[in-house]
N, C-alpha and C positions, 0 to 999 in steps of 0.2 A: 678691547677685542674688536679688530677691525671685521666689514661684512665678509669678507673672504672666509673666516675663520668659522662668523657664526652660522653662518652657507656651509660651511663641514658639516656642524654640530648638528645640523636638522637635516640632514642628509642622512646622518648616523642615525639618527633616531627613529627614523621613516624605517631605514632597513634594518634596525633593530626589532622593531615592530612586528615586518614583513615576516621576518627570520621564526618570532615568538607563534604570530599567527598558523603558519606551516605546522608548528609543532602542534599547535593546540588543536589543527583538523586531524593531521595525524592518529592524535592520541584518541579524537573522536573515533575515528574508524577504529582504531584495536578495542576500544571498550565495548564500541558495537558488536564486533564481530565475534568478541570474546562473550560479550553474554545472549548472541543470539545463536549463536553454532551448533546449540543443539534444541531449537526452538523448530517445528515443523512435523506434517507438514501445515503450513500457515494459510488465509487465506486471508487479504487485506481488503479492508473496508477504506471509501473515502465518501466526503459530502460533506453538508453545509454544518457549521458551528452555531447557526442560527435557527433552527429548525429545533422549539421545544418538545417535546413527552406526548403532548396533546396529538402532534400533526401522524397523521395515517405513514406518510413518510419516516419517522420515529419509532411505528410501531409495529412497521416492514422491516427494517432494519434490525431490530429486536428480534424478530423470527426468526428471520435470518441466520443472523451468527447463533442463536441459541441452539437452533436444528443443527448447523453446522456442528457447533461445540458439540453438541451430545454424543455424535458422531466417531469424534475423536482427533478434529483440528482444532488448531491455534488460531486466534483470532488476533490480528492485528491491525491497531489503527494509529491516528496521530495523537491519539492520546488527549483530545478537549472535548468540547461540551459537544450536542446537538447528536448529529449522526456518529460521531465518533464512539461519543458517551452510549448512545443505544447498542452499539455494536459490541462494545465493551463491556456493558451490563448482561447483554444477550449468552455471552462468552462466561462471564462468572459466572449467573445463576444456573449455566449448564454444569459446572466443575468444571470449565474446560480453563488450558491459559488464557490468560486476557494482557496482552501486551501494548503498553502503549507507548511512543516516538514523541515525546512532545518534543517542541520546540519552544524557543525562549523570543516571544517578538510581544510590544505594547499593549495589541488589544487581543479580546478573544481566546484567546491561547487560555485557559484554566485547565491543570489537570483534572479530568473525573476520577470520580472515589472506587469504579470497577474495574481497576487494574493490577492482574496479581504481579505481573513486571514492571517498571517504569523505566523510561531512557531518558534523556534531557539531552537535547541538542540547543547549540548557537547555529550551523548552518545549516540550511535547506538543503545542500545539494549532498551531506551526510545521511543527512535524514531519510531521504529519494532510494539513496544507493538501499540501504538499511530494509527499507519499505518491498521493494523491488525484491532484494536477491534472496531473501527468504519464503516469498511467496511462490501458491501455485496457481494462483486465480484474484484478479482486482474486481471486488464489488462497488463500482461506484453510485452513488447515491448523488439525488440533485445538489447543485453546491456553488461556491462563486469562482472567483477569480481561484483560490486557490486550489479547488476541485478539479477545475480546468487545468491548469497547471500541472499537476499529476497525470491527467489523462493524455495528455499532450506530450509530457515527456514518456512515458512508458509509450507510445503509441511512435514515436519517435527513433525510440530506442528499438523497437522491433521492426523496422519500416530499415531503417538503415542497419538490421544484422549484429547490432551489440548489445543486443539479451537477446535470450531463449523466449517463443514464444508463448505465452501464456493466455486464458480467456480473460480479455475486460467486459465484464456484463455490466453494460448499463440501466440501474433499474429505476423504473416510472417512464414510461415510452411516452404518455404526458410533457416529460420534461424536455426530454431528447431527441424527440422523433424530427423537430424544424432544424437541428442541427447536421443530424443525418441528411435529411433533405435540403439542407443547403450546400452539402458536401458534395452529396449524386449531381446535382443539380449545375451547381456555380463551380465546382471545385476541380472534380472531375473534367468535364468540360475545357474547361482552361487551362489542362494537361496540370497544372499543379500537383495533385494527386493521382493516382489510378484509383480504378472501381474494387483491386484487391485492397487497397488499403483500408479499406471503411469495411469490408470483412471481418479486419482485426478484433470488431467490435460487434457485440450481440446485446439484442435489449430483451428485461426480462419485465412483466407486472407482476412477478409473486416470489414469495419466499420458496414454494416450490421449484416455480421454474429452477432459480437460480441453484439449489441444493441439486437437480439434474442435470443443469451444464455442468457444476463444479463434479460432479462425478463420473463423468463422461469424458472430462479433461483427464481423470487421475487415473482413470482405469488406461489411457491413452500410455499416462508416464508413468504410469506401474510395469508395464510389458516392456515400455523401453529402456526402464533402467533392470529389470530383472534380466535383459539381457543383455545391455551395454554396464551397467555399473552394479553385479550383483554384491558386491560388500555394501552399498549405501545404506549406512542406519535408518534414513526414512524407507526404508521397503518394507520391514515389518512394518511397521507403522498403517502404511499403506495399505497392506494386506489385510490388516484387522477392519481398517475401515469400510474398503470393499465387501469385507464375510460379515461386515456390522456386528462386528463381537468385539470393539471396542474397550475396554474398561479406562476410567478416566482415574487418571491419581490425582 
């Protein structure tokens, strides 16, 4: 077999590959959308996988989603340890769903044991979509690279008009407050951004606060779907949890 030939053969096999991969994101999305389509309304948690039980961080998060859950939402995270795991747990021990996105990458990534749904993704940008379009409020919590990552994309995606807007509440002003102020400060400035865009974003120090932004949001998109989309199954939903007559199955 001369090179000409074997130069086909791995040409073939590259865009055999290509071909197989397409399908396999594909089918991520329909299984996502297929078992989250009647999950909401949702409100998603992000932050650090390194962040044990112990840390005050840990046991905000835990409030959080628990109050949240009792309420009558779905709690959704990425599904590993740390902030995730507290948000998750916060979300069962209320009876609420507790839904987690994992992802398939080397380190870090461990499913937690509070998740009444499970999903299993190979790509991030699945994952993202998943994350996003079911929610009505991102709680992020302190986190690294890929905390950042999230905030950045959602923050991106509403900045240039491809999602709907929703609150990102950053909590622990602690953590957040030098970022914001490098934003006003350097960012702004150097026309990169405008001063609306760091709007997008609201910081909270308590499980309180955050339970009266997220409701202040919903009471927003309860009016305007009761009058733009009055068949949408989350309205009742909504409605209960407004009149806090809730009951959780």
């Amino acid at each position: 077999m001369n090179s000409k030939e074997l130069r086909l053969i791995e040409e073939l096999k590259i865009k055999q590959g290509d071909t197989w991969r397409v399908l396999k994101i594909m089918s991520e999305f329909v299984h996502g959308f297929d078992e989250l389509a009647h999950v909401g309304p949702a409100i998603t948690f992000f932050g650090s996988s390194r962040i044990g039980e112990d840390h005050h961080f840990y046991k905000s998060a835990y409030r959080t989603a628990f109050r949240l859950g009792k309420m009558g939402f779905c709690i959704i995270t990425g599904g590993g340890p740390g902030i995730m795991e507290a948000a998750n747990r916060g979300a069962y021990d209320a009876g609420a769903m507790s839904v987690g996105l994992n992802i398939q990458i080397p380190k870090e990534q461990i499913p937690n044991k509070y998740q009444t749904k499970s999903l299993y993704f190979d790509y991030f940008f699945v994952r993202k979509v998943m994350l996003i379009k079911y929610s009505f409020a991102y709680v992020i919590f302190p986190g690294g690279f890929g905390t950042f990552d999230e905030l950045f994309e959602a923050l991106t995606l509403m900045q240039t008009g491809k999602s709907h807007r929703f609150p990102i509440i950053l909590f622990g002003s602690e953590y957040w407050k030098q970022l914001l102020d490098y934003m006003r400060q350097v960012m702004v400035p150097y026309g990169t951004i405008g001063e609306e865009d760091i709007n997008l974003m609201t910081l909270a120090d308590s499980p309180e606060e955050v339970v009266d932004k997220v409701l202040s949001e919903v009471r927003e998109q309860y009016e305007y779907m009761k009058e733009n989309e009055p068949l949408n199954p989350v309205l009742e939903k909504l409605e209960r949890i407004l009149n806090g007559v809730y009951e959780q199955r």
